[in-house]
N, C-alpha and C positions, 0 to 999 in steps of 0.2 A: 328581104322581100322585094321585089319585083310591082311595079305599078302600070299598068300601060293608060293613059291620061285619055286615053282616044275613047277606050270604054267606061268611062265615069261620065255621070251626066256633070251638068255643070255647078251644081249643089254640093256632090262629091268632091270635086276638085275643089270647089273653093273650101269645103271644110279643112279639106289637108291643107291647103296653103295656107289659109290663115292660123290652123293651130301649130302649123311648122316653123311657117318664118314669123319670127319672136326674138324678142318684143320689137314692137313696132312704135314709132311717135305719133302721139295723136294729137292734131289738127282740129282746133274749134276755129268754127270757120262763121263768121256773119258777114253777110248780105242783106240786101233791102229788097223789095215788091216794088211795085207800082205804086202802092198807095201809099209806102214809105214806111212800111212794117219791116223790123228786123225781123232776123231769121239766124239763129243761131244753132249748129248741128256738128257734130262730132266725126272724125274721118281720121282712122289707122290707116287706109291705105292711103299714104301722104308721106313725102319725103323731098328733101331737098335735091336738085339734079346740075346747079351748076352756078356759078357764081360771076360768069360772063357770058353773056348776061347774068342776074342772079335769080333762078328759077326753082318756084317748085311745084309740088304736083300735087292736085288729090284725084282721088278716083271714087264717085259718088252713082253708087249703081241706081238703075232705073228699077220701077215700082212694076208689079205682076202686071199689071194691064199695059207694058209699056209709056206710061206717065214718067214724069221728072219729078224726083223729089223738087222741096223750096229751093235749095240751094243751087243744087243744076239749072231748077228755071229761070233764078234770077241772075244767075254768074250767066248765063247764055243772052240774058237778055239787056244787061247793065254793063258788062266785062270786067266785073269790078268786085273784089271779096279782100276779106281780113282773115287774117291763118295766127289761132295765138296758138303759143306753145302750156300745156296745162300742166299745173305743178300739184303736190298734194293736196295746197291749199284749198283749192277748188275743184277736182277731182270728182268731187261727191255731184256738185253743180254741173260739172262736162258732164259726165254719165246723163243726168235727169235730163239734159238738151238734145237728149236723143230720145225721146217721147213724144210722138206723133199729134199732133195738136193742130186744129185750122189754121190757116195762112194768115186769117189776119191779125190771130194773135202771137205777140213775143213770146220765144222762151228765156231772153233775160227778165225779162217779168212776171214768168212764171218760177225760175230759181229762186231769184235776187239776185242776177249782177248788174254789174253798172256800167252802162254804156258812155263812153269818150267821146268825142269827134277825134278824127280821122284829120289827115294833113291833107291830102289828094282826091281822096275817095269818097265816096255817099256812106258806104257804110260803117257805121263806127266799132270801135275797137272797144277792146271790154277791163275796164279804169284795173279789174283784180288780176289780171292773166298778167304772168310776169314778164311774156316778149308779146309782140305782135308784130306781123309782117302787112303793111300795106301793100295792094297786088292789082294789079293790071293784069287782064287776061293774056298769056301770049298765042297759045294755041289750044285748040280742042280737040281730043282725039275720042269716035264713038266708037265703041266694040259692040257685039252681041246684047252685050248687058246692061254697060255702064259709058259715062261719060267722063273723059279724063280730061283733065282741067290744068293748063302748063300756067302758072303765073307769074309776069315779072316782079321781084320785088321793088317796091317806088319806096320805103321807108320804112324802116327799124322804132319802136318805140319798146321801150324796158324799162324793167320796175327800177326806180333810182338805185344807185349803185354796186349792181349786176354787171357794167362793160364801163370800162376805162376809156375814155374817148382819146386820152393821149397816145394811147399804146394800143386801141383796138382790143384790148383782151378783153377775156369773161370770167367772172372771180366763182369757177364752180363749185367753191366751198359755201359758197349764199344760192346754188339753183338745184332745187329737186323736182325735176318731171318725173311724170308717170308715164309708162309703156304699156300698151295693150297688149296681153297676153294669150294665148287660145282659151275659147269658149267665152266665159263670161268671166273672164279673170285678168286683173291688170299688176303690173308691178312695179315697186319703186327704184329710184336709182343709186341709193346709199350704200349699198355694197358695191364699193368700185374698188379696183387694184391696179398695180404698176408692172408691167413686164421689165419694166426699163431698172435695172439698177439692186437687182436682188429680190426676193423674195417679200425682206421685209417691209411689215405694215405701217409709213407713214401716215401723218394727216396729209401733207401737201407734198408733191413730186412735183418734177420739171415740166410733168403732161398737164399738171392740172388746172396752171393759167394758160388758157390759148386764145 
């Protein structure tokens, strides 16, 4: 079939793209307010763009009246956010931090997670997530819709022995993220496989420390 994108309104389009391109990594992302309230909220359209600098992106649509969600208005007005990466363990908790709740209350205090200080930045990182990217705004780009958020990354922090500091690698036999899947469906990352070297099913290949 045939789509012409020009005649779908913009509801259409985004339901095909989001239930097309899958799975997606999903971005918990905390910021701070003015009054020094986290903010913590959920974001699939989020991916990494470049590693010199080292940036990444999320893309946080605007609310029907044209308002910012917390996240846009405090990255817009602080330049400053935390991007963790969400693994099964806490999965249930991502989900629930995307529940619409007044600004000045937390949604780690509304799950239970536990918030860390931060190396650079105001807003702190969250003690269960097993990566987190410290981030400096680098650019903002507004669409029709939403506002797209380029962040440099200032700092790495990971659940203890997840990345080898001698060799830079990542031991992916200890890390299971979740992917956001179309509609209201997300999926895990334990079915993985090797192109490289035959068919057959190891536990570990030559792809799986990088």
């Amino acid at each position: 079939m045939h789509v012409d994108f020009a005649k779908l309104t913009a509801y259409q389009r985004y339901k095909l793209m989001a239930s097309l391109i899958v799975p997606r990594p999903i971005a918990l992302v905390t910021t701070v307010n003015a009054d020094g309230v986290v903010n913590a909220a959920p974001f699939s359209m989020f991916n990494m763009l470049g590693e010199d600098p080292p940036l990444v992106m999320i893309s946080v649509n605007m609310l029907a009246d044209g308002a910012l969600k917390d996240t846009a208005a405090n990255i817009t007005a602080t330049g400053q956010f935390v991007v963790h990466l969400t693994d099964e363990a806490i999965a249930a908790k991502m989900h629930a931090c995307g529940e619409a709740i007044p600004s000045h209350e937390s949604e780690l205090d509304l799950v239970g997670l536990t918030s860390a200080p931060s190396v650079e930045v105001a807003p702190p990182r969250i003690a269960e997530a097993p990566v987190a990217f410290e981030c400096a705004l680098w650019e903002t780009v507004r669409t029709e819709s939403r506002l797209i958020f380029f962040g440099k990354v200032l700092h790495l922090h990971a659940r203890e022995g997840l990345v080898d500091s001698t060799t830079w690698r990542v031991s992916l036999q200890d890390y299971f993220p979740v992917g956001r899947f179309g509609a209201s469906f997300y999926v895990t990352t334990r079915d993985r496989f090797s192109l490289e070297g035959g068919a057959e099913k190891v536990r570990e290949t030559e792809i799986d420390r990088l």
